[in-house]
C-alpha positions in Angstrom: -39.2 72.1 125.9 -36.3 73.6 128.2 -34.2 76.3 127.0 -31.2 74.5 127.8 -32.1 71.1 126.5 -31.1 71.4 123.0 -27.6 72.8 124.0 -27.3 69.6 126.1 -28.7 67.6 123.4 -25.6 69.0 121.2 -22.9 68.3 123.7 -24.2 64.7 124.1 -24.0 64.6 120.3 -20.5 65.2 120.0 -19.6 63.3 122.9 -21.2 60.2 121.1 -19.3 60.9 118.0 -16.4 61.8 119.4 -16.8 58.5 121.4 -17.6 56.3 118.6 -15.4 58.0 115.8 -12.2 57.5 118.5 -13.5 53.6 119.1 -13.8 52.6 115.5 -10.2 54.1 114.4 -8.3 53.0 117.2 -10.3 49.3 116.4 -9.4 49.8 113.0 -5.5 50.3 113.5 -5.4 46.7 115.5 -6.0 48.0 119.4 -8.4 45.6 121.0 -12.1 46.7 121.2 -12.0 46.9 124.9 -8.8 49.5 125.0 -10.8 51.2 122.1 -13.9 51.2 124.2 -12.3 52.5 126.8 -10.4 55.4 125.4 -13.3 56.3 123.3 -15.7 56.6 126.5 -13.3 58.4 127.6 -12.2 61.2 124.7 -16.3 61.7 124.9 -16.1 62.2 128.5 -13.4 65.0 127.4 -14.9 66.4 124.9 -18.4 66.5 127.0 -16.3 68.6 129.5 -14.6 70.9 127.2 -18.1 71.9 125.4 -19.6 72.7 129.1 -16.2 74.7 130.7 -16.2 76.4 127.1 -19.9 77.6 127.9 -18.8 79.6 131.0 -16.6 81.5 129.2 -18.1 85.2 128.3 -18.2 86.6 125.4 -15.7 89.1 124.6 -17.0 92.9 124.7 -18.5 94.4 121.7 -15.4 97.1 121.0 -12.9 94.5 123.0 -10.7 95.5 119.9 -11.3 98.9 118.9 -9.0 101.0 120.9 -6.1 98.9 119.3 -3.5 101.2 117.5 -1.9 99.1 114.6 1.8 99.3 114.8 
């Protein structure tokens, strides 16, 4: 297996619950399934692109914080 397909596995994940989870409670609160279809598809779609422009962000450096004087 890839070494990148279980991270992509995991974003896909939370997309789909995000997706689903947005769909059933706007359903729930009376919106029509098609406007709850649609804004579920796409909170997934934003959540799908938050997890990968999160990913290019680096890691902070290891003493990033040590040279801070507390006031």
């Amino acid at each position: 297996m890839r070494a990148w397909l279980p991270t992509v596995v995991e974003r896909v994940a939370l997309a789909a619950g995000a997706a689903a989870s947005t769909t059933l409670v706007l359903a729930w609160a009376g919106i029509r399934w098609r406007t709850a279809v649609v804004a579920g598809a796409a909170a997934g779609l934003l959540v799908l692109v938050a997890a990968g422009v999160a990913a290019t962000v680096p890691a902070p450096h290891e003493h990033a914080h040590a040279h801070r004087r507390a006031h």
